[in-house]
C-alpha positions as CSV (number, residue, x, y, z in Angstrom):
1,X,-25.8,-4.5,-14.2
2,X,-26.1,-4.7,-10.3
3,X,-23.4,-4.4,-8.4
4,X,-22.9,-4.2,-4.6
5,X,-20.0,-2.3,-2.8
6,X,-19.6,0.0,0.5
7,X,-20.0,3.5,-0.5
8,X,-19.1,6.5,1.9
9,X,-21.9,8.9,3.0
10,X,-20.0,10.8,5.5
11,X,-17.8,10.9,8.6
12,X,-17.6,7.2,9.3
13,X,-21.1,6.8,7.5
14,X,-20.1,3.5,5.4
15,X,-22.9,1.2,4.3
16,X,-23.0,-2.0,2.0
17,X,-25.9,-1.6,-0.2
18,X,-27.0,-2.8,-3.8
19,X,-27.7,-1.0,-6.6
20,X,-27.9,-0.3,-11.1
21,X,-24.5,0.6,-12.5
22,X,-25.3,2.5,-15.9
23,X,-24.8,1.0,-19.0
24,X,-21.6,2.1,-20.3
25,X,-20.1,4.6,-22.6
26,X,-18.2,3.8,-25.4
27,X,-14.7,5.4,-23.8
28,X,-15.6,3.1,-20.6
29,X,-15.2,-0.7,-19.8
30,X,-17.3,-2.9,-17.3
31,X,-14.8,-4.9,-15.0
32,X,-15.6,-7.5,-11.6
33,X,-13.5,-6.8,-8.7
34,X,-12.0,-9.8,-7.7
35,X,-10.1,-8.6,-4.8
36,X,-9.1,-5.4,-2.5
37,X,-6.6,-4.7,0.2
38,X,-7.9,-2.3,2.7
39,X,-5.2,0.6,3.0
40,X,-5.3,3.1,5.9
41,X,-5.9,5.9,3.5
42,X,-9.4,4.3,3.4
43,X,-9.5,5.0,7.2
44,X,-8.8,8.4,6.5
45,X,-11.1,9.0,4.2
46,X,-13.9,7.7,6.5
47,X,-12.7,9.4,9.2
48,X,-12.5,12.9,7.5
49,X,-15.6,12.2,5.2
50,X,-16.0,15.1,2.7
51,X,-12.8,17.1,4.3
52,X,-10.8,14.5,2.4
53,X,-8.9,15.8,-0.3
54,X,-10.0,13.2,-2.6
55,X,-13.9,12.9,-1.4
56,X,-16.3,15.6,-2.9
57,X,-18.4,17.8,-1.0
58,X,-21.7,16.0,-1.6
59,X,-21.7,12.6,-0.5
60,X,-24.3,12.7,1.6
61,X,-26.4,12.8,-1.6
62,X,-24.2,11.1,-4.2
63,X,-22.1,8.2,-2.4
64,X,-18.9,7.2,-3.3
65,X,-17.6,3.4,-3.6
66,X,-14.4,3.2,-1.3
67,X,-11.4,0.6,-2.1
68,X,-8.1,1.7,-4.6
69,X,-6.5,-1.3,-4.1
70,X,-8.0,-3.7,-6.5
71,X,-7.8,-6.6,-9.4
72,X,-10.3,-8.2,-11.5
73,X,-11.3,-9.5,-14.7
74,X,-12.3,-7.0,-17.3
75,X,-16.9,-8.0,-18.4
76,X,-17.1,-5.5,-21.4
77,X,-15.4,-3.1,-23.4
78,X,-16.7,0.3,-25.0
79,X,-15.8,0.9,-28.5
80,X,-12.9,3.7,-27.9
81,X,-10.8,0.9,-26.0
82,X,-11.4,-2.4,-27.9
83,X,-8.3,-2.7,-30.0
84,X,-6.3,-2.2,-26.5
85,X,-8.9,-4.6,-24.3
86,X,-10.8,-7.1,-24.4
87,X,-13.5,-9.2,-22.6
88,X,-11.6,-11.3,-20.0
89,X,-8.6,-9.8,-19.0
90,X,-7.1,-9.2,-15.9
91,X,-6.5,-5.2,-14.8
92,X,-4.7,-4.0,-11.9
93,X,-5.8,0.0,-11.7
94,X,-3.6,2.7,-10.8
95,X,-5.7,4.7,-8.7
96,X,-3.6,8.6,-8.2
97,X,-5.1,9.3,-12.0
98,X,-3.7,13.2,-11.9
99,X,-6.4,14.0,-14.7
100,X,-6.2,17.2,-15.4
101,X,-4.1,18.0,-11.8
102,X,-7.5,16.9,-10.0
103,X,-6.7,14.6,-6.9
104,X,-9.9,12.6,-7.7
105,X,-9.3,9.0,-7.5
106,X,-11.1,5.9,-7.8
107,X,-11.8,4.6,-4.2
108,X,-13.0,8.2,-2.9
109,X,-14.1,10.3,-5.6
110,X,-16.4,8.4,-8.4
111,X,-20.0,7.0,-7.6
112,X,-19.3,3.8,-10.1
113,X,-15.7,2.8,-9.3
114,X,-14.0,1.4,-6.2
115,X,-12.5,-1.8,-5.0
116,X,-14.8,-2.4,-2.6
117,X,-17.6,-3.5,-5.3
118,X,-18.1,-6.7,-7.3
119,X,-18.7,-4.7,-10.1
120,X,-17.5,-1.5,-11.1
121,X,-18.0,0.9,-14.3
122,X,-14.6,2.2,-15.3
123,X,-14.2,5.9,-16.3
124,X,-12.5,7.7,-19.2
125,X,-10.1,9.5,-16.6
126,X,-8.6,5.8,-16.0
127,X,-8.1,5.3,-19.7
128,X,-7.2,8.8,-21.0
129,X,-4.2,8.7,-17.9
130,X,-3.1,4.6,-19.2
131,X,-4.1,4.0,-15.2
132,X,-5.4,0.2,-16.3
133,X,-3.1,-2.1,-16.5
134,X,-3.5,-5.4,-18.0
135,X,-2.2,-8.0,-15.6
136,X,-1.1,-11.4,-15.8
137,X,-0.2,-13.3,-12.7
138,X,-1.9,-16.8,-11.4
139,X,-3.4,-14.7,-8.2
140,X,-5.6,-11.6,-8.5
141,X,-4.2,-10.6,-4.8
142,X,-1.2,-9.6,-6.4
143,X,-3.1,-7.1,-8.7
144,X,-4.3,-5.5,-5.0
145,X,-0.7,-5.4,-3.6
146,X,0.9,-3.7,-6.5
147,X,-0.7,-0.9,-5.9
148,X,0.8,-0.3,-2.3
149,X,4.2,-1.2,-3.4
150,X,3.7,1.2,-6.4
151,X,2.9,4.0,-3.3
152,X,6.4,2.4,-2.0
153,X,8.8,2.8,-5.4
154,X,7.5,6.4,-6.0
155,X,8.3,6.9,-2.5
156,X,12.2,5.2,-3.4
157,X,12.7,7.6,-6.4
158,X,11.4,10.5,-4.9
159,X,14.1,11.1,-2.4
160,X,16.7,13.6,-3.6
161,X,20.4,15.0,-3.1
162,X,22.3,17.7,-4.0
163,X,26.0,18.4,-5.7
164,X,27.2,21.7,-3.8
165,X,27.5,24.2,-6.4
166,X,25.0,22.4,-8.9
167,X,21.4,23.4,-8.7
168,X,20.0,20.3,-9.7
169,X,18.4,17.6,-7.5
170,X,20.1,13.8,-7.9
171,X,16.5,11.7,-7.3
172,X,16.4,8.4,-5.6
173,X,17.8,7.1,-2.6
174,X,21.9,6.9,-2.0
175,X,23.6,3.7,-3.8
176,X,25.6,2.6,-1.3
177,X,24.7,4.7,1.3
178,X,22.9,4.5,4.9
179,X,19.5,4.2,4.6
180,X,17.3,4.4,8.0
181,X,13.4,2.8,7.7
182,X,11.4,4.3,10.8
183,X,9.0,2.4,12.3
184,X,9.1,0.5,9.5
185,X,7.8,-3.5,10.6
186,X,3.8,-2.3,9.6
187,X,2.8,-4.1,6.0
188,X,3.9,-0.5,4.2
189,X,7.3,-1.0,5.9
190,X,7.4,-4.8,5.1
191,X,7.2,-3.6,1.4
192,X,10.1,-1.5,2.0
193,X,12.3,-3.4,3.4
194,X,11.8,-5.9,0.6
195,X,12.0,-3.4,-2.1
196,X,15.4,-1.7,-0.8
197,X,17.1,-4.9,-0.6
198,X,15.7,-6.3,-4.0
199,X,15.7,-3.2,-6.0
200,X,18.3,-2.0,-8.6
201,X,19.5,1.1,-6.1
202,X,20.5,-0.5,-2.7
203,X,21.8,1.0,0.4
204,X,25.0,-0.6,2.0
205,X,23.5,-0.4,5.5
206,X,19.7,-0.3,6.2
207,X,18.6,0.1,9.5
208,X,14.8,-1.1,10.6
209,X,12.9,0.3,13.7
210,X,9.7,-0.1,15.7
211,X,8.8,0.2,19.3
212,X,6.4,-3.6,18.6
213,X,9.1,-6.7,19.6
214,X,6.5,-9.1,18.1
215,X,6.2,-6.8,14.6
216,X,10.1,-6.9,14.8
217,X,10.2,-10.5,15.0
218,X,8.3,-11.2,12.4
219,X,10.0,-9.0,10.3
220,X,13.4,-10.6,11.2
221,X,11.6,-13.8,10.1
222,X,10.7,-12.6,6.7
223,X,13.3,-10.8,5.8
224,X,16.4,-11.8,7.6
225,X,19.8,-10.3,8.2
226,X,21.4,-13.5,5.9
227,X,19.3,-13.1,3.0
228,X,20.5,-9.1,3.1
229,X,24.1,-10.0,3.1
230,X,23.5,-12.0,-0.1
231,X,22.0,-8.6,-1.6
232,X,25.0,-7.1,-0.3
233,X,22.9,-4.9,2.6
234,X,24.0,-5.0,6.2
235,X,20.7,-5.0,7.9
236,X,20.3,-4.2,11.6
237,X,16.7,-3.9,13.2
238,X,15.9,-2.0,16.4
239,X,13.3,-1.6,19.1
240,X,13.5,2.1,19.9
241,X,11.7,2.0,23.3
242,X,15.1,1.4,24.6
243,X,16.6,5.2,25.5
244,X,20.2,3.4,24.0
245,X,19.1,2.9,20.5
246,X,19.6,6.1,18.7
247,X,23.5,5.9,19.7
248,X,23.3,2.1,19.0
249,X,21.7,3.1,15.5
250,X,24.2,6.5,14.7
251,X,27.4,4.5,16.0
252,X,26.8,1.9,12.8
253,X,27.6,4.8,10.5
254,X,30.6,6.4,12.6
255,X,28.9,9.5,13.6
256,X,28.3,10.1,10.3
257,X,24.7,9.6,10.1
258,X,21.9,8.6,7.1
259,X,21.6,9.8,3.8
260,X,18.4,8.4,3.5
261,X,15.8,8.3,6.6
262,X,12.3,6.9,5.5
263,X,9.6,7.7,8.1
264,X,6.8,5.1,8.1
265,X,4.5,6.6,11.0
266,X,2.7,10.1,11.4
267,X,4.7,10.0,15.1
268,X,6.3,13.7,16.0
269,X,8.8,11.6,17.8
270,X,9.4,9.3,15.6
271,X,10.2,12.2,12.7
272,X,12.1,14.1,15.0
273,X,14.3,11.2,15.0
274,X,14.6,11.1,11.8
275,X,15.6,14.5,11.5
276,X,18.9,13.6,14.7
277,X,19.8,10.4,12.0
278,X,20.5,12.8,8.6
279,X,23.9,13.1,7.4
280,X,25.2,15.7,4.9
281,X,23.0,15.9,2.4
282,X,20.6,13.6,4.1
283,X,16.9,13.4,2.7
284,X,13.7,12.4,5.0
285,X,10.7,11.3,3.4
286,X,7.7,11.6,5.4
287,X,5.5,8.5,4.2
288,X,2.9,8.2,6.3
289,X,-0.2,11.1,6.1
290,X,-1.7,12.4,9.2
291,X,-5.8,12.9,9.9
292,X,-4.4,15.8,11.5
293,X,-4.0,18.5,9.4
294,X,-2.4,20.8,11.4
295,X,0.1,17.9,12.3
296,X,3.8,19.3,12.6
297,X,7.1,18.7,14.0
298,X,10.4,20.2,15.2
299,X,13.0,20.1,12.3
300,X,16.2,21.4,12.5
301,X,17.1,24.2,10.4
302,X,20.3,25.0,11.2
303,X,21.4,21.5,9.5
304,X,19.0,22.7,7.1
305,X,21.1,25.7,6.0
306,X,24.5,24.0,7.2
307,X,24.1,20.6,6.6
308,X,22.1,20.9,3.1
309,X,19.5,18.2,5.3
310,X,16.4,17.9,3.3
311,X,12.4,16.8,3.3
312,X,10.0,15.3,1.3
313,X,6.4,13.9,1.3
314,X,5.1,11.5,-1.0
315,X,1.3,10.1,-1.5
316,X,0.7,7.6,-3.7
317,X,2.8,6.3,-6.8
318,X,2.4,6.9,-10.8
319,X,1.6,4.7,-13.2
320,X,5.3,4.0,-14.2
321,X,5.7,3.0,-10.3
322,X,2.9,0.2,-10.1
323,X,4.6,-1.0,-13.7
324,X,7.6,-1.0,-12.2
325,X,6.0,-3.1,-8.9
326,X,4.1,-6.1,-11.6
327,X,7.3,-6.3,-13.1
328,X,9.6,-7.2,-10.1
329,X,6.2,-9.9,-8.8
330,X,6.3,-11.3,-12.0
331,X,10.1,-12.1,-12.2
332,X,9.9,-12.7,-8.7
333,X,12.3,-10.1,-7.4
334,X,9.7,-9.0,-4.3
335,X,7.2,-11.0,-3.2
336,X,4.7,-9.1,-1.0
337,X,2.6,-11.1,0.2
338,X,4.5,-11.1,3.6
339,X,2.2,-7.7,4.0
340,X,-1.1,-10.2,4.2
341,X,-2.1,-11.0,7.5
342,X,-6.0,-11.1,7.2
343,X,-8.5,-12.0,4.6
344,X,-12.3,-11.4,4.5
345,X,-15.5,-10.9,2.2
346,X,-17.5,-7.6,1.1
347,X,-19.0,-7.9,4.7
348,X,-16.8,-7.6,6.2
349,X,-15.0,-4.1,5.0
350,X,-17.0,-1.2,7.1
351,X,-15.9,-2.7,10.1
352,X,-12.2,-3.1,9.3
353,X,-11.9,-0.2,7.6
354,X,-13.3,1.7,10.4
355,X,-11.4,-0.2,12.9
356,X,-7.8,-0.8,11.1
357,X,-5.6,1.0,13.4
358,X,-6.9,-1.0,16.1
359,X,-6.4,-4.5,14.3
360,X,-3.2,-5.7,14.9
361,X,-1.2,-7.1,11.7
362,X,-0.7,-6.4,8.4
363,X,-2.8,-6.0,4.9
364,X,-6.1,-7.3,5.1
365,X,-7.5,-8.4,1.9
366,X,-10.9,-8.9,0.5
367,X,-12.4,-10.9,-1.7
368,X,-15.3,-9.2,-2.7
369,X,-17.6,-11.8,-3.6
370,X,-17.3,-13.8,-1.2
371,X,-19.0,-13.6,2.4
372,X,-16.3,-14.2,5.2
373,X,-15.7,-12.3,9.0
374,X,-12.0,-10.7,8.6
375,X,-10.0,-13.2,9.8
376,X,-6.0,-13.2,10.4
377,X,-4.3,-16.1,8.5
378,X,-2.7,-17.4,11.6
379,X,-6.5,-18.1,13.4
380,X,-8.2,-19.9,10.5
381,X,-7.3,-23.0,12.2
382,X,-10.0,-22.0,14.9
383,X,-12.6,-22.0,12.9
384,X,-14.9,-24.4,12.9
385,X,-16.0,-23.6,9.0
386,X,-14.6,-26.0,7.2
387,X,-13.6,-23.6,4.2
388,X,-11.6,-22.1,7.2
389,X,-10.4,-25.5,8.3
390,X,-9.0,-25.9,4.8
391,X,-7.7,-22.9,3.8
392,X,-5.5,-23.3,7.3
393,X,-3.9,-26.2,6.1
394,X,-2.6,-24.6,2.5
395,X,-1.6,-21.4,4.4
396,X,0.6,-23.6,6.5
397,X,2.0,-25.4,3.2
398,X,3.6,-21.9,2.2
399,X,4.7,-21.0,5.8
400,X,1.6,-19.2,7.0
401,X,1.7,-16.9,4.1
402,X,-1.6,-16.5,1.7
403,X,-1.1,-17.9,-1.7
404,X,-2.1,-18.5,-4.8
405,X,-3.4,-21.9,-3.8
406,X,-5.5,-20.4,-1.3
407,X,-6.9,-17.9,-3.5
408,X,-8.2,-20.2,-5.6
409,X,-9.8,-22.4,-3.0
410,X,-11.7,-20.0,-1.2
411,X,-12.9,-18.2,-4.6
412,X,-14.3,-21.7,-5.8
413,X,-15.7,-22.6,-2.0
414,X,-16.2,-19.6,-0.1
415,X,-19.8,-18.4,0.9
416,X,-20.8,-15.9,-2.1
417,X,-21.9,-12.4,-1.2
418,X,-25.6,-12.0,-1.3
């Protein structure tokens, strides 16, 4: 079958070409991409080429399809995996495989699989690691998002504290405790925000910052202070350009400080912050991976030794994570589609994903087979497509959010990808 998806040749080298997917194996399955959010580790990726952890050395002869955050409809099953699939269903994919403690991953490292396709040969990695998911939800977008906020939960269970005296780590964030989101109003930090005040381990005080007042806003908008209180969460946000803030922000927990400080942004500053907030016992997790990789910050060891002040990284979730994420869409305990701000076609992903740090907003997602510019929900209206004209008028029935509704229109009258 032909399929056509952006494949990576090199340092920014991204083109959008055709070509023959092999027939498949009988421990593979044959699956259309419906839709893929563009994630920053995408950027990465093209901006490091084969320096990338996950991208092999030889791309410049044997491309790569780029995308990991994608949903679609399963086209045929080989004979290992048909009492477990079947022809028709919907898969949401679990892209950090950890096959045999490789780092390869669909979206950098495989020639046939990727969201940014419309069709795609899935490997036996996938199915050996139980990395597709069947999915069942009235929206493929979904399928895309739970894949970031799987990257989100692992991050939530991964931070750890101690017992003085007992050498064995207590994992997850503080129940009840101060919990500190740092520039945290991006789409990633959106998902966070909604996870710690809807998920079964809450702080009692979260604190929110950024240094964009409009980012903030929104943010304040979508998830407000009220709707925390009814979780039982005293939120507070914050605009940390103003020199006042930090003491604004510590004098909320008497001095005490944060037992939990979540660092959204690959910003010295911004983690060296986050290293003044901990408390006893406190646990930083750095989220957000630099190009850099000889990034580093000051961190203060004497809390380290004194204080019992700790640090952690994550990358990516497990499979237990993005089950964990389609559970709480499907009983509608987050909602993430607050992190959508633009939607585009196939075409329209080189540019974006070249360009994402520079385009204001959150998640942009793709339908990829459709042909469409990225455009940001709010300018639709501006369009003089009608498609555009119309799909203005149902984001502006759900509050200027994407929606099911939309998805469905523009997949049934959208320009199809040539």
């Amino acid at each position: 079958m032909k399929t056509k998806a952006v494949r990576i040749y090199g340092v920014e080298d991204l083109r959008l070409e055709s070509f023959e997917l092999p027939p498949i194996k009988e421990d593979e399955i044959l699956a259309k991409v419906v839709s893929d959010s563009l994630c920053m580790s995408s950027f990465k990726a093209a901006e490091q080429g084969s320096a990338h952890k996950r991208v092999p050395n030889d791309i410049a002869q044997n491309p790569t399809i780029i995308g990991h955050e994608f949903c679609g409809e399963i086209v045929e099953v080989g004979a290992k995996w048909q009492d477990q699939f079947s022809a028709g269903d919907k898969f949401s994919i679990q892209p950090a495989l950890n096959y045999k403690g490789s780092q390869d991953a669909p979206g950098y490292s495989f020639h046939y699989i990727g969201g940014d396709a419309t069709y795609v040969v899935i490997p036996a990695e996938v199915m050996i690691q139980e990395c597709l998911l069947k999915y069942d939800a009235d929206a493929f977008f979904y399928g895309s998002l739970a894949e970031p906020m799987s990257c989100i939960v692992g991050t939530f269970h991964a931070f750890y504290h101690t017992r003085l005296g007992v050498y064995e780590h207590d994992m997850g964030i503080v129940e009840g405790g101060n919990m500190a989101i740092l520039a945290g109003v991006g789409p990633m930090g959106l998902g966070s925000i909604d996870y710690a005040l809807h998920c079964d381990r809450r702080p009692k005080l979260l604190v929110v910052t950024d240094i964009d007042e409009a980012r903030l806003e929104r943010a304040k908008r979508i998830y407000t202070v009220e709707e925390a209180a009814r979780m039982g969460v005293e939120l507070h946000y914050f605009n940390t350009k103003d020199p006042a803030s930090f003491d604004e922000i510590m004098a909320l927990t008497g001095g005490k400080g944060f037992n939990d400080v979540l660092v959204m942004a690959p910003v010295r500053p911004v983690i060296e912050m986050g290293d003044k907030l901990l408390a006893f016992d406190g646990c930083l997790n750095f989220f957000a991976g630099p190009t850099d990789s000889s990034f580093s910050a000051m961190f203060n060891f004497y809390n380290v030794h004194y204080s019992y002040t700790h640090v952690v990284g994550t990358s990516g979730g497990n499979t237990d994570d993005m089950r964990e994420s389609l559970d709480m869409m499907a009983r509608g305990l987050i909602n993430p589609v607050s992190m959508i701000t633009h939607v585009g076609g196939l075409d329209a992903v080189i540019d974006a994903t070249l360009n994402l740090p520079n385009i204001p907003g959150g998640k942009k997602l793709i339908y990829t087979h459709i042909s469409m510019p990225l455009t940001a929900i709010d300018d639709l209206e501006k369009s003089d497509d009608p498609v555009m004209q119309e799909l203005a008028k149902i984001t502006a029935k759900s509050g200027g959010f994407w929606s099911p509704e939309a998805e469905k229109y523009l997949l049934a009258h959208g320009k199809p990808i040539e």
